[in-house]
PDB file of N, CA, C and O in Angstrom:
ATOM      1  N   UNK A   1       0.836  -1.178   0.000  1.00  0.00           N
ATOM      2  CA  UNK A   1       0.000   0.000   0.000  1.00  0.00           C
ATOM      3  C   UNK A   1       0.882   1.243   0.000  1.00  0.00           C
ATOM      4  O   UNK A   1       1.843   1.355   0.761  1.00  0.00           O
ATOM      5  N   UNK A   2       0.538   2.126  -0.837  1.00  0.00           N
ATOM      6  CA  UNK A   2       1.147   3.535  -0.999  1.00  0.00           C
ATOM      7  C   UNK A   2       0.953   4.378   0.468  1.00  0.00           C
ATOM      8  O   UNK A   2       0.125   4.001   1.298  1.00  0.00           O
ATOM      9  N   UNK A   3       1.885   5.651   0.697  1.00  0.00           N
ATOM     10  CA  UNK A   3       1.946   5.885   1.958  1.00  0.00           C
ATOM     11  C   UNK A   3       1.285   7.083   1.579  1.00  0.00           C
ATOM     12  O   UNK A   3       2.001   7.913   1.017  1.00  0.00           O
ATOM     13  N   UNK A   4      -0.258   7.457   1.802  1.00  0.00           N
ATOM     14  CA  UNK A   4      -0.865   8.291   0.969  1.00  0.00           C
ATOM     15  C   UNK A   4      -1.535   9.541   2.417  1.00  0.00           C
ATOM     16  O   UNK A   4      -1.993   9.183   3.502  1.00  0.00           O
ATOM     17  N   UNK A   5      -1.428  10.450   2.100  1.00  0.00           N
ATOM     18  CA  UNK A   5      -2.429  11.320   3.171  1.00  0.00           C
ATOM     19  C   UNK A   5      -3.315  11.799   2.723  1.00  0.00           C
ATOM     20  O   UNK A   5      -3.139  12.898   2.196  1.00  0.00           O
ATOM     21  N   UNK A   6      -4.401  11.323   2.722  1.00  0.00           N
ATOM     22  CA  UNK A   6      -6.042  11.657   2.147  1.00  0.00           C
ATOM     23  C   UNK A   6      -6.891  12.421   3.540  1.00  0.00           C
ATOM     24  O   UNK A   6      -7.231  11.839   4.570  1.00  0.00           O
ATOM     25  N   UNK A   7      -7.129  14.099   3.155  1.00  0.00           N
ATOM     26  CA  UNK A   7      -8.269  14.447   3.627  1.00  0.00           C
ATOM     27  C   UNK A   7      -9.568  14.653   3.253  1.00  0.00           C
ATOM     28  O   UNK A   7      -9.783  15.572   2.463  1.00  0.00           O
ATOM     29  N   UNK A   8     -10.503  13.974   3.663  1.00  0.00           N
ATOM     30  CA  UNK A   8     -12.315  13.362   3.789  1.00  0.00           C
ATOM     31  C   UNK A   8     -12.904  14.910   3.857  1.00  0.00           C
ATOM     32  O   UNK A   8     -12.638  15.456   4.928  1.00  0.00           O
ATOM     33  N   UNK A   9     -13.511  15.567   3.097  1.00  0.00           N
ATOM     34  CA  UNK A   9     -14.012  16.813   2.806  1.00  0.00           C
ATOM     35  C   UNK A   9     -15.130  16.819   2.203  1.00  0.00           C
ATOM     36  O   UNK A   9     -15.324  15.973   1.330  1.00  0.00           O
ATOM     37  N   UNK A  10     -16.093  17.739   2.513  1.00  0.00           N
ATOM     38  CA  UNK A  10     -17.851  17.129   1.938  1.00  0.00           C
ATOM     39  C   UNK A  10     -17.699  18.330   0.886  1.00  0.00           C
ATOM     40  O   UNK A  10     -17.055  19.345   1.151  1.00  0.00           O
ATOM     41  N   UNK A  11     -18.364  18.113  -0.349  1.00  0.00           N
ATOM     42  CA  UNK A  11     -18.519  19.213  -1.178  1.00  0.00           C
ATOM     43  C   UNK A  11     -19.888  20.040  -0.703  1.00  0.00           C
ATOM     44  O   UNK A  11     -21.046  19.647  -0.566  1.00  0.00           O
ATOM     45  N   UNK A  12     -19.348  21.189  -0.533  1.00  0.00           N
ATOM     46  CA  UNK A  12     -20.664  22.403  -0.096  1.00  0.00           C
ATOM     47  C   UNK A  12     -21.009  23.382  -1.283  1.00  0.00           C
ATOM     48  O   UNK A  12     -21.866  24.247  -1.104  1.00  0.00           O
ATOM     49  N   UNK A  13     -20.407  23.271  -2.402  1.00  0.00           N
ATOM     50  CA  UNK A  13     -20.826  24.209  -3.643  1.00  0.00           C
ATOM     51  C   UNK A  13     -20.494  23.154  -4.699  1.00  0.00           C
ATOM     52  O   UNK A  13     -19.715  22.202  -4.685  1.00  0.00           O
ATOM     53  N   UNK A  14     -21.642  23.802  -5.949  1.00  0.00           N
ATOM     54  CA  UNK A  14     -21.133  23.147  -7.043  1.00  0.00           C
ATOM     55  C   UNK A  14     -20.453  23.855  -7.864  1.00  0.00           C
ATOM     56  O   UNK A  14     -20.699  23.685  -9.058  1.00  0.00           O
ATOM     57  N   UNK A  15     -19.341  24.912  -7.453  1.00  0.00           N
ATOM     58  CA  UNK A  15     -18.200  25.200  -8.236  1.00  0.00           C
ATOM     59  C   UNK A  15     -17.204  24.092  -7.969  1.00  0.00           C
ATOM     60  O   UNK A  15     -16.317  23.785  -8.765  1.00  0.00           O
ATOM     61  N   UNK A  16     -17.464  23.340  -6.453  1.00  0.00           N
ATOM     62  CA  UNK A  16     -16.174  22.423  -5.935  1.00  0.00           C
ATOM     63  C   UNK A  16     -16.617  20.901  -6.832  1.00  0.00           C
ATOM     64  O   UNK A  16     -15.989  19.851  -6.689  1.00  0.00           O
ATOM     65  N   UNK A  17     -17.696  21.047  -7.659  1.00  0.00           N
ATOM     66  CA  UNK A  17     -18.334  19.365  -8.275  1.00  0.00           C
ATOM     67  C   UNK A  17     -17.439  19.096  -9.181  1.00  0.00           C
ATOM     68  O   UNK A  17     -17.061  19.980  -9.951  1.00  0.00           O
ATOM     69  N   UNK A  18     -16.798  17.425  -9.255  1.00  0.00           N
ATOM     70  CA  UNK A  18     -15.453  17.355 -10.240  1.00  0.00           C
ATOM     71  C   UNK A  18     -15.698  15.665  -9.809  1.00  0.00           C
ATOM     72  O   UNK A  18     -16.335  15.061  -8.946  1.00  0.00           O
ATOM     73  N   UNK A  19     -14.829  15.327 -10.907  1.00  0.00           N
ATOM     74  CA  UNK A  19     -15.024  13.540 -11.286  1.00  0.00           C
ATOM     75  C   UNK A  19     -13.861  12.770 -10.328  1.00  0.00           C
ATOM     76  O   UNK A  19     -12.769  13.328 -10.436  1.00  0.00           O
ATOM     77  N   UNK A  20     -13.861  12.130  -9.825  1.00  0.00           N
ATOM     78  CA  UNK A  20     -13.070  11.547  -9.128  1.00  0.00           C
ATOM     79  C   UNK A  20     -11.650  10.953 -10.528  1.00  0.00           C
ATOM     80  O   UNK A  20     -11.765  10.512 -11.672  1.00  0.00           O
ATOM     81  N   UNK A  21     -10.755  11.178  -9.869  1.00  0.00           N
ATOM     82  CA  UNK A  21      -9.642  11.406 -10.393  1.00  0.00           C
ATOM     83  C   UNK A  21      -9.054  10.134 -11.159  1.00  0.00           C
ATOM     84  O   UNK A  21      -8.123  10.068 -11.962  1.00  0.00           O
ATOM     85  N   UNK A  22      -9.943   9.091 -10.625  1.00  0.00           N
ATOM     86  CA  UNK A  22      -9.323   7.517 -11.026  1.00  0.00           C
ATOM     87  C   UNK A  22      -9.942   6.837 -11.728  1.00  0.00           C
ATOM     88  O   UNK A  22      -9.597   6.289 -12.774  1.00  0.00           O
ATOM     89  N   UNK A  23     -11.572   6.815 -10.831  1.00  0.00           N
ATOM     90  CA  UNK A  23     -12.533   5.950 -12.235  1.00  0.00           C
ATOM     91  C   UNK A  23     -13.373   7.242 -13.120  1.00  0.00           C
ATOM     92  O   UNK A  23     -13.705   7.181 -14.304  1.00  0.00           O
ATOM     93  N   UNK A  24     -13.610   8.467 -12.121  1.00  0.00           N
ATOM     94  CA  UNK A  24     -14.002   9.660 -13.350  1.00  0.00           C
ATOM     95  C   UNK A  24     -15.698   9.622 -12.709  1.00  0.00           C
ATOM     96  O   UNK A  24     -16.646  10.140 -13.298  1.00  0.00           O
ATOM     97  N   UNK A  25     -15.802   8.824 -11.269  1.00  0.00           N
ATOM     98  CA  UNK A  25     -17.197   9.614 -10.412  1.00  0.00           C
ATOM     99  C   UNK A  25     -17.298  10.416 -10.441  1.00  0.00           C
ATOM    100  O   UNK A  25     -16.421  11.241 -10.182  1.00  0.00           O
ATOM    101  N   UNK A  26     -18.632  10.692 -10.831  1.00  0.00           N
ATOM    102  CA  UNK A  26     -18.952  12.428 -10.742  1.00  0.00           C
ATOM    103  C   UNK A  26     -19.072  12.662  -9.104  1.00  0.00           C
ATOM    104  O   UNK A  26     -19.972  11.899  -8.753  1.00  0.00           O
ATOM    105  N   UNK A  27     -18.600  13.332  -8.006  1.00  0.00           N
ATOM    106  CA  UNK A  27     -18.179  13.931  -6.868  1.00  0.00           C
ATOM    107  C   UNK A  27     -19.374  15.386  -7.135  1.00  0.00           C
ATOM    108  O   UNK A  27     -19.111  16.408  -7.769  1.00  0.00           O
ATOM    109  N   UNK A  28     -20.616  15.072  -6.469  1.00  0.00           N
ATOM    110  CA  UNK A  28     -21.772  16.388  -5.997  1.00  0.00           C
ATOM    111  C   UNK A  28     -21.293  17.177  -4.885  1.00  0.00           C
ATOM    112  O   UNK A  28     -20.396  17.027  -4.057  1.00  0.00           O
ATOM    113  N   UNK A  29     -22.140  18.043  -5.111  1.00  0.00           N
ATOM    114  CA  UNK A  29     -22.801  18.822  -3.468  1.00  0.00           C
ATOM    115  C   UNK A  29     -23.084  17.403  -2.726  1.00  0.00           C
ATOM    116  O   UNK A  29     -23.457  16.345  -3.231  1.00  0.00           O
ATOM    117  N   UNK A  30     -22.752  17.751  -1.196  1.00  0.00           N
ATOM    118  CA  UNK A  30     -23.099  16.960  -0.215  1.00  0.00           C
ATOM    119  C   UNK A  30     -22.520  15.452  -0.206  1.00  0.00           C
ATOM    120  O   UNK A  30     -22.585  14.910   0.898  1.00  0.00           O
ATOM    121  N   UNK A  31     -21.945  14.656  -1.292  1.00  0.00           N
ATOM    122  CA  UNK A  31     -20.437  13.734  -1.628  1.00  0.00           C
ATOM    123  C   UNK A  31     -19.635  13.891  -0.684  1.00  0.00           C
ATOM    124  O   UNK A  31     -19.830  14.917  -0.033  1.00  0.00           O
ATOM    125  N   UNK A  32     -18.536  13.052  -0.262  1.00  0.00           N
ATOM    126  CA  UNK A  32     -17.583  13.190   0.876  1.00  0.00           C
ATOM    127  C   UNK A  32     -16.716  12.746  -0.756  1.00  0.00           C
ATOM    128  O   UNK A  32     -17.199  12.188  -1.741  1.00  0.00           O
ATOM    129  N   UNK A  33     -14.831  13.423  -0.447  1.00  0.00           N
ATOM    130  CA  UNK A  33     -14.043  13.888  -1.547  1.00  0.00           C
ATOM    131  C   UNK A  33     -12.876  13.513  -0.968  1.00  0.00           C
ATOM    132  O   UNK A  33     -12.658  14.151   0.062  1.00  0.00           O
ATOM    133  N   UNK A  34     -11.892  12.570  -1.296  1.00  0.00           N
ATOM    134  CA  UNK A  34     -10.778  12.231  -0.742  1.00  0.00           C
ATOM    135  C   UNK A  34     -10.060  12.616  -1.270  1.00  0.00           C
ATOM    136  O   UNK A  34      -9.757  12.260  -2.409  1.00  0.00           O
ATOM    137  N   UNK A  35      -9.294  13.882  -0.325  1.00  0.00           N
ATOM    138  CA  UNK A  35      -8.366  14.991  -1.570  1.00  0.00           C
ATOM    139  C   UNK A  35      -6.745  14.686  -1.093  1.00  0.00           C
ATOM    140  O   UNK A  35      -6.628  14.608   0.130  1.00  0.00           O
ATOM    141  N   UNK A  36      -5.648  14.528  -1.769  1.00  0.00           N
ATOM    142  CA  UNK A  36      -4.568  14.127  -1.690  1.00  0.00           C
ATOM    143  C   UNK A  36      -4.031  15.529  -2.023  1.00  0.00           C
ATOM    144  O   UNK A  36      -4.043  15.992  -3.164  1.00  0.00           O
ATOM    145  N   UNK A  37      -3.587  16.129  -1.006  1.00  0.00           N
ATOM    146  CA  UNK A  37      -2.791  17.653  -1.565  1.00  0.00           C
ATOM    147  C   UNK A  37      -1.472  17.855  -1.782  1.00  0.00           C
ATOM    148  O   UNK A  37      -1.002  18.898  -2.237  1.00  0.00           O
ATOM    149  N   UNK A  38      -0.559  16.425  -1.322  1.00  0.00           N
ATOM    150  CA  UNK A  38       0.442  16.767  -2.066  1.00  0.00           C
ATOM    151  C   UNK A  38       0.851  16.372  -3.878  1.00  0.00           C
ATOM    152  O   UNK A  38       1.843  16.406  -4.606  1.00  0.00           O
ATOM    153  N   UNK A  39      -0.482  16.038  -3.971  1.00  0.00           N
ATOM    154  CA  UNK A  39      -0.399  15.579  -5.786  1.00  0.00           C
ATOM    155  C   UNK A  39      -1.421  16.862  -6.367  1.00  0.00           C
ATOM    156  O   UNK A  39      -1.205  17.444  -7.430  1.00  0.00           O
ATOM    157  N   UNK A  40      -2.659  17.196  -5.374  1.00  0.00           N
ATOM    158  CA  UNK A  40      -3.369  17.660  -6.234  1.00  0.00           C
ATOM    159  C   UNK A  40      -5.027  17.043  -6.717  1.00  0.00           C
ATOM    160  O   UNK A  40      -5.834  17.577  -7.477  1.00  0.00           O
ATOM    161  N   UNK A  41      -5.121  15.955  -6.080  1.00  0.00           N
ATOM    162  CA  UNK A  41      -5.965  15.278  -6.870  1.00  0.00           C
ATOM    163  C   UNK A  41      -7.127  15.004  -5.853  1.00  0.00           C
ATOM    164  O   UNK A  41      -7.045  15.155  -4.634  1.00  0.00           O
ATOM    165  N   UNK A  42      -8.041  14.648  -6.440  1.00  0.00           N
ATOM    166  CA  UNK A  42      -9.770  14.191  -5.853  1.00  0.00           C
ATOM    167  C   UNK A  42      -9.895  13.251  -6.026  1.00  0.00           C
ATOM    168  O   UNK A  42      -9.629  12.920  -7.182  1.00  0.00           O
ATOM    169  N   UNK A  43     -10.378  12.114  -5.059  1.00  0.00           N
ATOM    170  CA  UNK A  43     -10.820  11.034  -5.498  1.00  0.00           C
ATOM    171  C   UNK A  43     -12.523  10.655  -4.480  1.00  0.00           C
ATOM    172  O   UNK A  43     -12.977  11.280  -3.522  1.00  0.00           O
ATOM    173  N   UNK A  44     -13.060   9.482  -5.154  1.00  0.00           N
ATOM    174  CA  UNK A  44     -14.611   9.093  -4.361  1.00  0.00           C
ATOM    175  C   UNK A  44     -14.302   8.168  -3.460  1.00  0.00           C
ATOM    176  O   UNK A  44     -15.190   7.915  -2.646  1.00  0.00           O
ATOM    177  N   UNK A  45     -13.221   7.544  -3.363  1.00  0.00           N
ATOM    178  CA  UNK A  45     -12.658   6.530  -2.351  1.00  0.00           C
ATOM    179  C   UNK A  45     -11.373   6.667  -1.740  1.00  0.00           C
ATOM    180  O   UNK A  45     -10.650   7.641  -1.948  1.00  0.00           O
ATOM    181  N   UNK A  46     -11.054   5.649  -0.939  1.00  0.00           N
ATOM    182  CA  UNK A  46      -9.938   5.628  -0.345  1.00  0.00           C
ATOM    183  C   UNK A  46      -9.060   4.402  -1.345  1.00  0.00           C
ATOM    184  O   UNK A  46      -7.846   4.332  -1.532  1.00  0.00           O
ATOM    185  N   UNK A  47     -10.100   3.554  -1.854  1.00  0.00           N
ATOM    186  CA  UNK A  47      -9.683   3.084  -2.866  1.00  0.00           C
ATOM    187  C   UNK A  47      -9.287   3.396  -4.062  1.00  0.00           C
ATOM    188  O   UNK A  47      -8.229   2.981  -4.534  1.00  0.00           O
ATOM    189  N   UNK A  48     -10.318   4.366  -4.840  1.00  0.00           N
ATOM    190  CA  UNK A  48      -9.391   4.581  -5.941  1.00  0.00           C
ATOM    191  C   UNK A  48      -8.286   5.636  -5.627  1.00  0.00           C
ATOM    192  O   UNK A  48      -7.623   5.752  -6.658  1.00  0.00           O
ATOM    193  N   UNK A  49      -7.792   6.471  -4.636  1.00  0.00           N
ATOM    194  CA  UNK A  49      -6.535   7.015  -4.273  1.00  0.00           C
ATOM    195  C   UNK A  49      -5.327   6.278  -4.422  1.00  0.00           C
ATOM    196  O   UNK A  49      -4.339   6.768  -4.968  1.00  0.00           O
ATOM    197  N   UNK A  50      -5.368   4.832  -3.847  1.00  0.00           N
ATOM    198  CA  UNK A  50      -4.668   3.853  -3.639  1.00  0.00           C
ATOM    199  C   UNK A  50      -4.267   3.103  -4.981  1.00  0.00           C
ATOM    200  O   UNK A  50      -3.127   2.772  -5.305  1.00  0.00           O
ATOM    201  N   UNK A  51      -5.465   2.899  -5.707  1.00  0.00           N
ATOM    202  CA  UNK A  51      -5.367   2.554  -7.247  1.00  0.00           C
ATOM    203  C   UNK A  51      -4.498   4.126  -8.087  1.00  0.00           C
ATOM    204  O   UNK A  51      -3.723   3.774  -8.976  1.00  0.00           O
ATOM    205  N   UNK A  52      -4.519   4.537  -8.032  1.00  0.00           N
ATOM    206  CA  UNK A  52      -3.753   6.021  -8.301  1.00  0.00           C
ATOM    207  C   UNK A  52      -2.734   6.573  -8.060  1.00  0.00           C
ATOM    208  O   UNK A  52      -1.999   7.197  -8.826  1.00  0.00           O
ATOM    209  N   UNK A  53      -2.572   6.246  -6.297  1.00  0.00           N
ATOM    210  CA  UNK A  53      -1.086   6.089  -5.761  1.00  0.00           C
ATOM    211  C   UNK A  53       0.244   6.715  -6.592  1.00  0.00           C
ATOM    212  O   UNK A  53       0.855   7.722  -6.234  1.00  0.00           O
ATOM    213  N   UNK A  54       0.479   6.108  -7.475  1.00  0.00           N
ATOM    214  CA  UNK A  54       1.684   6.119  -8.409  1.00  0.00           C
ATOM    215  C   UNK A  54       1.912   7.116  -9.398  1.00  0.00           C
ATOM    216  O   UNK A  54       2.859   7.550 -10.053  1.00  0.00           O
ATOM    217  N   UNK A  55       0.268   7.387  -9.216  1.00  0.00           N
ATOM    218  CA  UNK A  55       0.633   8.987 -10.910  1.00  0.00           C
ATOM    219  C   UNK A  55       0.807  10.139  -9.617  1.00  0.00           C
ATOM    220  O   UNK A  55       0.327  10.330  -8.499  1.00  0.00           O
ATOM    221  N   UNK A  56       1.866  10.797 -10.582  1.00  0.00           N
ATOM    222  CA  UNK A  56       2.449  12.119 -10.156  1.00  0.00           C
ATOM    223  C   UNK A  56       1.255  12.999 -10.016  1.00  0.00           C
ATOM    224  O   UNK A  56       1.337  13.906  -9.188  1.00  0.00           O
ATOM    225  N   UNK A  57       0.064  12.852 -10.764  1.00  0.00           N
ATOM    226  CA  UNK A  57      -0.632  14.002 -10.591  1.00  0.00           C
ATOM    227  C   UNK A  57      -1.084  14.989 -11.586  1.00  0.00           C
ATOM    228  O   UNK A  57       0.137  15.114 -11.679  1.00  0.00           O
ATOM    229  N   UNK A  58      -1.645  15.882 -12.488  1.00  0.00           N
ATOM    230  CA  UNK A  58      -0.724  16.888 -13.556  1.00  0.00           C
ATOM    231  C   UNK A  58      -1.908  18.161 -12.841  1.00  0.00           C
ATOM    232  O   UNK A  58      -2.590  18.959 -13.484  1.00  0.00           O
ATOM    233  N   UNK A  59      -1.853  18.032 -11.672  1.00  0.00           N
ATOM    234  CA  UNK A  59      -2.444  19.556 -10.961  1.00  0.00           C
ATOM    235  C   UNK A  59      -3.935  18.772 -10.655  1.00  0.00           C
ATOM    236  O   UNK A  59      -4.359  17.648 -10.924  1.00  0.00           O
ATOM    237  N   UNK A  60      -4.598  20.161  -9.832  1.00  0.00           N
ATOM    238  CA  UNK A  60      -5.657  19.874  -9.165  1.00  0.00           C
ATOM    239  C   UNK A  60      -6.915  19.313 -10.350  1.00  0.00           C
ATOM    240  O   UNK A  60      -7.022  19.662 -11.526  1.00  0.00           O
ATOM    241  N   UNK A  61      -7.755  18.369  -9.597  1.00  0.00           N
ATOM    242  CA  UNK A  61      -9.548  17.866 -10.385  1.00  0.00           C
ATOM    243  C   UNK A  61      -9.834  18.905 -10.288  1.00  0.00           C
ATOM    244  O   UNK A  61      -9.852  19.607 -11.300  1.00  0.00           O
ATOM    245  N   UNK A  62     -10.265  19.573  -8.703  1.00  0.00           N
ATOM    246  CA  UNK A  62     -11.280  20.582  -8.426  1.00  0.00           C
ATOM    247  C   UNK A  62     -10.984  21.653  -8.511  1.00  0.00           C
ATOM    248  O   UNK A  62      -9.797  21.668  -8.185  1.00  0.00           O
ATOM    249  N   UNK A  63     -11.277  22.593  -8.737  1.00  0.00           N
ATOM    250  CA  UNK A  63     -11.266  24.188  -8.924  1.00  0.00           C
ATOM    251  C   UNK A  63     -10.902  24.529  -7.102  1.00  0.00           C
ATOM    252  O   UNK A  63     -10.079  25.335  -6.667  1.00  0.00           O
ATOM    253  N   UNK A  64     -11.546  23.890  -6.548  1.00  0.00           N
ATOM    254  CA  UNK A  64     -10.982  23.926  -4.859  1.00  0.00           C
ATOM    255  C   UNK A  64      -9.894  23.546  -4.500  1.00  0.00           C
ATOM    256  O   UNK A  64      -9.321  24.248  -3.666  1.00  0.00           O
ATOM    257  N   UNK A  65      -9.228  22.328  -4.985  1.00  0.00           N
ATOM    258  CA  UNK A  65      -7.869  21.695  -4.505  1.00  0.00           C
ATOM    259  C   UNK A  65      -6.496  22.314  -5.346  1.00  0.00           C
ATOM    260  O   UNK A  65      -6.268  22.545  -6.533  1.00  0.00           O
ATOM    261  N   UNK A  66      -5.869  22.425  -4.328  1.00  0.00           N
ATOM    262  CA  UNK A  66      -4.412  22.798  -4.989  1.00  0.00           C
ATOM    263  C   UNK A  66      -3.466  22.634  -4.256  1.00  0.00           C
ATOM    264  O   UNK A  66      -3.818  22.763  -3.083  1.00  0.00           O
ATOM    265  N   UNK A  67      -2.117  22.346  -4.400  1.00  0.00           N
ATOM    266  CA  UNK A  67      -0.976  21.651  -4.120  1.00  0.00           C
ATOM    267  C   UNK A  67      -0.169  22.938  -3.095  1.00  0.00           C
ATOM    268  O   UNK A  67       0.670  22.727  -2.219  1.00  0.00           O
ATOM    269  N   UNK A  68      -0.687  24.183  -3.500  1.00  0.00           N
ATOM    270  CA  UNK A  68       0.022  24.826  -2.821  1.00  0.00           C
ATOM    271  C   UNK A  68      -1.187  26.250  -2.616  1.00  0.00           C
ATOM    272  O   UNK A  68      -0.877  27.231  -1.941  1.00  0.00           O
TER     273      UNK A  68
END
């Protein structure tokens, strides 16, 4: 298992609505969002993060998440 730090974040607007980063879930209002901030990325699980693990990333899903 990848050594991953995922924070669990509920979407409260649909400017923050975006596809999960691995299989491409659409992530709503009111969705819980497993955001990995040192890559950048959104995911709908803790699983597909883990399935994902390995890509570098190429910047944030959400208009909300960012690396820095």
């Amino acid at each position: 298992m990848a050594n991953l730090t995922l924070r669990p974040e509920p979407i409260k607007r649909p400017l923050d609505e975006c596809p999960c980063d691995w299989c491409e879930t659409a992530l709503l209002v009111g969705d819980t969002v497993f955001i990995d901030l040192a890559h950048g990325t959104a995911y709908c699980s803790v699983s597909c993060a883990e399935h994902d693990a390995f890509d570098s990333g190429y910047g944030p899903v959400c208009p909300g998440v960012s690396r820095w």
